[in-house]
Kinemage of the C-alpha trace (Angstrom):
@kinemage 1
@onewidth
@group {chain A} dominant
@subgroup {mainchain}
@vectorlist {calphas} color= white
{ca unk a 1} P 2.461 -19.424 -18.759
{ca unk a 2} L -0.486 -17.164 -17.937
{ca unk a 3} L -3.488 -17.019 -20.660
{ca unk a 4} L -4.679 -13.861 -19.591
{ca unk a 5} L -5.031 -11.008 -21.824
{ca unk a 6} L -1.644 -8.811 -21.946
{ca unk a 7} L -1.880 -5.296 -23.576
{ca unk a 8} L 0.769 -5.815 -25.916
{ca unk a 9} L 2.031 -1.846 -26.721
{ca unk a 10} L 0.635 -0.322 -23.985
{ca unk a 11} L 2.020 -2.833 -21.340
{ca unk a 12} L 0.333 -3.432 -17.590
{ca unk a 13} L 0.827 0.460 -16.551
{ca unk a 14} L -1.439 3.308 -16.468
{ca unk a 15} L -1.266 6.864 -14.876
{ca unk a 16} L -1.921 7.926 -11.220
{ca unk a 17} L -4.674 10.397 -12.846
{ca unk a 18} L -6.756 7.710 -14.157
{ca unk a 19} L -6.164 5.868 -10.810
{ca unk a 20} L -7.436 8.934 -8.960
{ca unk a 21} L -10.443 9.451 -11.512
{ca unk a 22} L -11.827 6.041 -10.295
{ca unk a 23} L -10.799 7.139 -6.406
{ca unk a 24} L -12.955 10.169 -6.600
{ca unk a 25} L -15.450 8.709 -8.915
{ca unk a 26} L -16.160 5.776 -5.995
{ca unk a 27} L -16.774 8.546 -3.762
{ca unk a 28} L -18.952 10.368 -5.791
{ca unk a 29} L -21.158 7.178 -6.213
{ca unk a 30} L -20.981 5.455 -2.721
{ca unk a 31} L -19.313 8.329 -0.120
{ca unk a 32} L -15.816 8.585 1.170
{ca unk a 33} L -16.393 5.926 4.098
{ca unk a 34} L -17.604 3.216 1.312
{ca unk a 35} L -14.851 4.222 -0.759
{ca unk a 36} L -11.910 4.019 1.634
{ca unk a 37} L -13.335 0.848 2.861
{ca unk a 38} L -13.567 -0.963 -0.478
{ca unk a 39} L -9.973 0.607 -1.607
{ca unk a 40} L -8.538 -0.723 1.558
{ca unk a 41} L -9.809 -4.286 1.207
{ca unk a 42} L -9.175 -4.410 -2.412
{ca unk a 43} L -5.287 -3.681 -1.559
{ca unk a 44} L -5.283 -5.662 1.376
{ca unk a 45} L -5.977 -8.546 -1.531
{ca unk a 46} L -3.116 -7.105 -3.836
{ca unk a 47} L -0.789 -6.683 -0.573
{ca unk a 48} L -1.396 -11.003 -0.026
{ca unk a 49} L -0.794 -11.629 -3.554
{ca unk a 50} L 2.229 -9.296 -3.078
{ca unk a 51} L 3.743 -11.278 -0.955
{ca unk a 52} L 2.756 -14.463 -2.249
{ca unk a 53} L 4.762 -13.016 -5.631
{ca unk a 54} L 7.842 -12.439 -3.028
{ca unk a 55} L 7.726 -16.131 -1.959
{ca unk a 56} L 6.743 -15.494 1.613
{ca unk a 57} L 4.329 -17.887 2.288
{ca unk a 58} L 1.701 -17.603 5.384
{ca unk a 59} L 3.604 -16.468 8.894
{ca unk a 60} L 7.072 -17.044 7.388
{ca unk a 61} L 8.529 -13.629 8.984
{ca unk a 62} L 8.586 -12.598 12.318
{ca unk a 63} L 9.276 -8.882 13.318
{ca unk a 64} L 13.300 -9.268 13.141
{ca unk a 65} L 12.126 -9.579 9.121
{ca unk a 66} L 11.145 -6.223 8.503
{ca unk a 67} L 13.788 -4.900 7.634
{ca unk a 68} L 14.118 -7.002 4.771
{ca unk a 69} L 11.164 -6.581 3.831
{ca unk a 70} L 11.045 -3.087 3.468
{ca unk a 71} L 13.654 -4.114 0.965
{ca unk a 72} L 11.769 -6.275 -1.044
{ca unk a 73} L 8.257 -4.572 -1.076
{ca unk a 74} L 10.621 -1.523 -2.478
{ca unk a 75} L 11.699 -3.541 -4.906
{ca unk a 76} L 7.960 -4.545 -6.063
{ca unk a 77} L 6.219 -1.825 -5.731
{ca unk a 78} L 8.762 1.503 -6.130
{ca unk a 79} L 10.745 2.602 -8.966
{ca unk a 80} L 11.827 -0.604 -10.326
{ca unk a 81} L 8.033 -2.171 -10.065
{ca unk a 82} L 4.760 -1.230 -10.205
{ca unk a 83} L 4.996 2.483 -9.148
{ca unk a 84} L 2.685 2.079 -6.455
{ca unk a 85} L 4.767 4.028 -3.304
{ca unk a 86} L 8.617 3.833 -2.509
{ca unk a 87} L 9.075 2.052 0.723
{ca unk a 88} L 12.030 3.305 2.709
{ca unk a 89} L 11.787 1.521 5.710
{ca unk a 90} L 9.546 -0.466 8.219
{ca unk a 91} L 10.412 -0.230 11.919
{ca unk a 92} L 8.735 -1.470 15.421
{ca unk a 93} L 8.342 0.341 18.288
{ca unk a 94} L 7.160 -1.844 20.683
{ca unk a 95} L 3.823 -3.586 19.413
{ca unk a 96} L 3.501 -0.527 16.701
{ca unk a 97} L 5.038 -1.340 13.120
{ca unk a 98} L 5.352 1.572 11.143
{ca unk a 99} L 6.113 1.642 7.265
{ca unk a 100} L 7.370 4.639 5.714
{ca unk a 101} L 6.290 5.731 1.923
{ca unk a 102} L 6.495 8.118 -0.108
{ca unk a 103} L 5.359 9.196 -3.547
{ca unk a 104} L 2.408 7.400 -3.046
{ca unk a 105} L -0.214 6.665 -5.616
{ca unk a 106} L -3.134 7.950 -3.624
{ca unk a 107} L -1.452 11.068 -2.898
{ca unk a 108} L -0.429 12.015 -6.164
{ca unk a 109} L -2.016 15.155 -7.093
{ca unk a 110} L -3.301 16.209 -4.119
{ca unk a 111} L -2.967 20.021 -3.136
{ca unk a 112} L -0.858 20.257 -0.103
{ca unk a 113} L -2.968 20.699 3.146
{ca unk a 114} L -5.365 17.952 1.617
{ca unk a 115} L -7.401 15.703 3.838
{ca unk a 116} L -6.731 13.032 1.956
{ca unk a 117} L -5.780 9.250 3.405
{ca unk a 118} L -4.021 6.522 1.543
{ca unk a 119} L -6.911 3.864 1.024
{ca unk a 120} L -5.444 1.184 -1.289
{ca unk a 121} L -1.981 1.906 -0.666
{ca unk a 122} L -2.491 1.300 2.985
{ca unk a 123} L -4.173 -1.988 2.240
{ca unk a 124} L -1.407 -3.222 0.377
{ca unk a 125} L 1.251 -2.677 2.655
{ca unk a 126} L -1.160 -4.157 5.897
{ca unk a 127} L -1.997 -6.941 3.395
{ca unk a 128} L 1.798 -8.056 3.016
{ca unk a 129} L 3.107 -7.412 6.389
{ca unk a 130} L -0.098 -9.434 7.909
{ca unk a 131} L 0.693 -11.908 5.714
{ca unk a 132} L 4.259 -12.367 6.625
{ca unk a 133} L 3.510 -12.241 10.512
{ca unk a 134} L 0.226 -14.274 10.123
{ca unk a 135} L -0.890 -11.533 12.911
{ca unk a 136} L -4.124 -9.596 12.562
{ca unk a 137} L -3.623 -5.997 12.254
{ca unk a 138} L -5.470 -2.779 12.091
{ca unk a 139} L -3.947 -0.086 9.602
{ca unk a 140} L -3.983 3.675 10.088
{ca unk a 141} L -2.577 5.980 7.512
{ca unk a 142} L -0.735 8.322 10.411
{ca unk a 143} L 1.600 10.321 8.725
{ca unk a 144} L 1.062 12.291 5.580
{ca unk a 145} L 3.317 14.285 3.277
{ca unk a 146} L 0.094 16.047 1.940
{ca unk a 147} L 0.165 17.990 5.671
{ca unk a 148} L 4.111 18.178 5.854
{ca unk a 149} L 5.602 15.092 7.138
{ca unk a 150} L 8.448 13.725 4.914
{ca unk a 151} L 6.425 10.141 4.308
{ca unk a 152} L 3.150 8.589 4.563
{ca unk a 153} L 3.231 6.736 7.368
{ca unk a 154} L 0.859 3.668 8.140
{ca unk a 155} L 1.042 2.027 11.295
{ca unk a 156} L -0.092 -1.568 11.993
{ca unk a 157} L -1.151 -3.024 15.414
{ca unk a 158} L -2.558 -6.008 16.478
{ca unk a 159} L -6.082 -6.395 16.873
């Protein structure tokens, strides 16, 4: 049993607007590039302890996993978790994994058209699927329902 505080009515939840009040107010204070860089380590951290949460320990996938663990990151992190993105699917197209959200956090809000990239959202996801593959990979958010695709789309390839 964990002796870390718990917010007893208010419970470990808050609202994408408060997220995106401490998005913007990073890049007020340090510029987007320090900002999406921070963001995407600090999920890349969440996306380990992710998985670790799942039970996949350290290179216990392999690509054929995927699939499944589309499943399970869905589970964690969509409707029935923390609310962070619904994850449809993950697929590989030759050394390219893609991973297909939607209703992401760091798009919430956003006025269609918007310029805006999935910084800690992205992390988490690379953080999780790196950590299943033990591979490292380099994220890009490549897709974006904010400029009419139907998910956000991150690809992962290895370095």
């Amino acid at each position: 049993m964990s002796n870390a505080y718990q917010r007893e009515e208010l419970g470990n939840y808050n609202s994408t607007v408060c997220f995106k009040a401490v998005v913007t107010g990073m890049e007020d204070v340090l510029g987007a590039q320090a900002t999406a860089i921070a963001l995407r380590s600090a999920g890349r951290k969440r996306g380990v302890e992710l998985a670790l949460s799942l039970g996949l320990s350290k290179g216990s996938g392999s690509l054929n996993d995927l699939a499944g663990l589309a499943t399970k990151l869905n589970d964690a992190v969509g409707l029935n978790g923390t609310r962070l993105c619904a994850v449809d699917k993950i697929d590989v197209d030759g050394d390219v994994i893609r991973v297909y959200t939607r209703e992401t956090v760091c798009s919430a809000g956003e006025p269609m058209g918007s310029k805006r990239v999935c910084t800690f959202t992205l992390g988490a996801i690379h953080g999780a699927v790196e950590h299943l593959l033990n591979v490292n990979l380099t994220p890009k958010h490549t897709g974006s329902v904010l400029r009419g695709d139907t998910h956000d789309v991150f690809e992962l390839t290895p370095r």
